[in-house]
N, C-alpha and C positions, 0 to 999 in steps of 0.2 A: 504494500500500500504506500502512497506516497506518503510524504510530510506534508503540511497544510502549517503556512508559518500562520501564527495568529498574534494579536497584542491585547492587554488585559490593561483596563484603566488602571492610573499611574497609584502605587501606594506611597503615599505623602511624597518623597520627593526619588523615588524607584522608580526607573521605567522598567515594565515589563513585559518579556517577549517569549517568543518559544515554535515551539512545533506540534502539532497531533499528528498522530497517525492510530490507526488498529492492528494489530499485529497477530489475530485471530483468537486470541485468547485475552487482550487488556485491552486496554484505550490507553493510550502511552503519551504523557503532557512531558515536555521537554522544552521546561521551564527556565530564560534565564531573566535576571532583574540586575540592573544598572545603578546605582547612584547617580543621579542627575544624567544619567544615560551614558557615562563616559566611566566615571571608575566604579573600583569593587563588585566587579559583577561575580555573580552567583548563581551560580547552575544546580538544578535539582532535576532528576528522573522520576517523576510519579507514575506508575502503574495502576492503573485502575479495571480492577477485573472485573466484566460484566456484570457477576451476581452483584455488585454494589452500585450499580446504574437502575434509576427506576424508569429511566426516557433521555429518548438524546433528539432534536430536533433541529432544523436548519428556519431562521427568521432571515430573509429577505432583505436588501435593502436599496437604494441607487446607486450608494459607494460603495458600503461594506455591509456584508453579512454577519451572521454570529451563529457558532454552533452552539446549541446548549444545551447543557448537559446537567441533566436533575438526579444527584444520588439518593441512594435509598436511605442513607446517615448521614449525618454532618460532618463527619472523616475530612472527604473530600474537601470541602469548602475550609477547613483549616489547613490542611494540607498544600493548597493550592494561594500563594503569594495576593495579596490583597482583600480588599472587603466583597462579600461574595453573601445573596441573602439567602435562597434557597437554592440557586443552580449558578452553575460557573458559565458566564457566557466570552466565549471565546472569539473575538473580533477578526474576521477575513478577510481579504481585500475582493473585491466583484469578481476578479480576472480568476478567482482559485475555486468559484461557485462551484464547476462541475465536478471536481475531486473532494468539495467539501459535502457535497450530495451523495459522492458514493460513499465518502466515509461515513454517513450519517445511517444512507441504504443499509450496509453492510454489520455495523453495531446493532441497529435497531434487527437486521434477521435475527442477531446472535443473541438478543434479550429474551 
């Protein structure tokens, strides 16, 4: 599956960024966040295995889409870099639509 870069609103003064992809058994965020976008960056690999996904969907938009992803506990959303309320929505650029669709197709067969 491909990567699918995404960015996550900024935490207090962190940008952060990363990748998804599915790798048939997890949902894989490959998370990294910046200070002021230039120093300390910091890379996390989160795994996220389907039984802890209760819905993943694709919202639409003219520039950027977002994949979102609703777990079944709050794990996730502390795990994952920023403020997050009930799902992690994972910001796309329009141009990555069609491989953000399949990764969404291919999560939601495996739920």
């Amino acid at each position: 599956m491909d990567r699918i870069p995404f960015t996550l609103p900024e935490d207090g003064l962190r940008e952060i960024t990363g990748f998804v992809y599915f790798d048939g058994e997890f949902v894989v965020l490959d998370v990294r966040s910046k200070l002021l976008g230039l120093l300390d960056e910091q890379r996390d690999v989160i795994k996220v295995a389907l039984t802890a996904i209760r819905s993943v969907r694709l919202k639409t938009g003219l520039v950027r889409d977002k994949v979102v992803i609703r777990p079944r506990k709050f794990d996730l959303l502390v795990a994952v870099p920023g403020d997050h309320d009930r799902e992690v929505a994972l910001r796309t650029k329009r141009r990555h639509r069609d491989r953000a669709e399949d990764l969404v197709e291919d999560v939601s067969r495996h739920l």
